[in-house]
N, C-alpha and C positions, 0 to 999 in steps of 0.2 A: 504494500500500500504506500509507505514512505516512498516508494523509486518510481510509482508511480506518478506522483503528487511534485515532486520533481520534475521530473520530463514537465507536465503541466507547467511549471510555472517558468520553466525555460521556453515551453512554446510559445508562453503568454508573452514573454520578455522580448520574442526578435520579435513575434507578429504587431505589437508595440510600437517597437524600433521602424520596424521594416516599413512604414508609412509617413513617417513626418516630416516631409517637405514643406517649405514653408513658402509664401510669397512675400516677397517685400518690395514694397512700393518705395521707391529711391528717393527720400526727400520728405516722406511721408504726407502731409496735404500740401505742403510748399512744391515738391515733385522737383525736378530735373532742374535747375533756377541755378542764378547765378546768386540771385540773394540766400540761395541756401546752404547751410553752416552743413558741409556733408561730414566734416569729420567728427561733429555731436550726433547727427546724425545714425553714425555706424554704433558708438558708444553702444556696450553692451549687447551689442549683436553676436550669434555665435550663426557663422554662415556653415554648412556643409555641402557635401556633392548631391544633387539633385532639388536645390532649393533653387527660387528662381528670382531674378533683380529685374523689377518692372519700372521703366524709364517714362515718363509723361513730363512733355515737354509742348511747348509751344512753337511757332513755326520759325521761330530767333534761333534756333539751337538746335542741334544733332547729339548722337550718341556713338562714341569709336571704341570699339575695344583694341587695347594696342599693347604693344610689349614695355617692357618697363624704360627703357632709354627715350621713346617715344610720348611717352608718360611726362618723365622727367623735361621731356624739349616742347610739352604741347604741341608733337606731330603727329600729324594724321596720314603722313604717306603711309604703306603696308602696314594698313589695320586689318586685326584679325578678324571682326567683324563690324559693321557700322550700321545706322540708323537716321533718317533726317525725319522720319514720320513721327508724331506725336505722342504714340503709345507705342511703346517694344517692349518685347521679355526677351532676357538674358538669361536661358536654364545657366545653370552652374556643373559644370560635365566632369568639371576633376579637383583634385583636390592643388593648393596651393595659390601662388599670388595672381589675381588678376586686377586688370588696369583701366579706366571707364574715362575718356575725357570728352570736351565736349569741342564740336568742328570749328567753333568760332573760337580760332588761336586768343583774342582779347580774352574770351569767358575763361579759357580754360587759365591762361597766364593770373586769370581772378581769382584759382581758386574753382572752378567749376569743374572738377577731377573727384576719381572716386578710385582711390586703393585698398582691397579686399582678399583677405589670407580666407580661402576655401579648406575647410577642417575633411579629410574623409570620413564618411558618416558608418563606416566599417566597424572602425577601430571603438568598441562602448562597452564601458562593467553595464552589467546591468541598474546597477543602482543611477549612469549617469541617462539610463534610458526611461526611467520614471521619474527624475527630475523634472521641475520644470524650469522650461527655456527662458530668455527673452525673445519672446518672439512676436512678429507684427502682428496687426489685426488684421480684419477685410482691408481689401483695396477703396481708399476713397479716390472719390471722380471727381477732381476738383472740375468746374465749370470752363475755365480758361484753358481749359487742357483736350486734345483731341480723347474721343471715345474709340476708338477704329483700332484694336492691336496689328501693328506688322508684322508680327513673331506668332505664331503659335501654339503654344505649349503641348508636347501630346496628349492625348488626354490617358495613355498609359499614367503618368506619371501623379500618384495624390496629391494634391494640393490643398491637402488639409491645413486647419493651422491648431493644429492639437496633436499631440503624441501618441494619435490609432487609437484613440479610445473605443472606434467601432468596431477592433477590431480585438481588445479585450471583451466587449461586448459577446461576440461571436463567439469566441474562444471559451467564454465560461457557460454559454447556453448549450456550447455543445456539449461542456463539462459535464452538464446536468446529468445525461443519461448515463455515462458511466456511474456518478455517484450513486445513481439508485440503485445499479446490478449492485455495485459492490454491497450497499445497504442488504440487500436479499441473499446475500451470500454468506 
């Protein structure tokens, strides 16, 4: 019964895990802005692989992912991905540093740059998998900002913003029936 109960609460612990991507809205209702303080912003965020960075911006402003030199010089030649549409998602695919600035050399030389260490979401005790996060809320839609995403997100991917709770749900309804054999036994 104990090694039973076990496995249990190990399955409960990845099926947990194994759901919590988060979305985060880059700016949060200020969004993609030059007036926006992106490095309070990040404050207490823990990002990992498969969360995703939604950019709402107005039609002043682009989104460039770039390598870090590039970063560092506000350049936008060989970016690894860019954006000038109003709404984009940036899934987050691997773990380590990435680099967000924006196409207008002035915004980005302001201050309009975003640098983000991607944690791999592999590596977790269990105990850091029932913790809770910092993590964002819903996406707000600020009014000045396009509705339209250019990016897609699959819809493979949860984008919950809770740590699978439906997914302990599951996991213990199914419990049920074993409890009761074992009860009759």
């Amino acid at each position: 019964m104990g090694k039973i109960l076990l496995v249990y609460v190990m399955v409960i612990l990845a099926l947990a895990y194994s759901g919590s991507a988060t979305n985060y809205m880059v700016g949060d209702n200020s969004g993609w802005d030059i007036s926006t303080d992106l490095d309070t912003w990040l404050l207490g965020k823990r990002l990992v692989v498969g969360d995703v960075l939604l950019f709402q911006f107005s039609t002043y402003h682009s989104v460039y992912e770039v390598t870090k030199e590039n970063f560092d010089g506000c350049n936008i030649t060989k970016s690894l991905k860019s954006s000038s549409k109003g709404n984009t998602s940036f899934p987050l695919t691997k773990p380590g540093d990435s680099y967000f600035i924006c196409g207008n050399r002035l915004h980005c030389l302001g201050g309009m740059k975003l640098h983000v260490n991607v944690e791999d979401n592999r590596v977790v005790s269990p105990a850091a998998a029932l913790a809770p996060q910092a993590r964002a809320s819903s996406f707000p839609t600020p009014s000045s900002k396009s509705n339209n995403p250019s990016t897609i997100v699959p819809s493979s991917t949860n984008l919950s913003n809770h740590v699978g709770l439906d997914s302990i749900l599951l996991a213990t309804l199914g419990f049920l029936p074993l409890v009761f054999c074992l009860m009759r036994i």
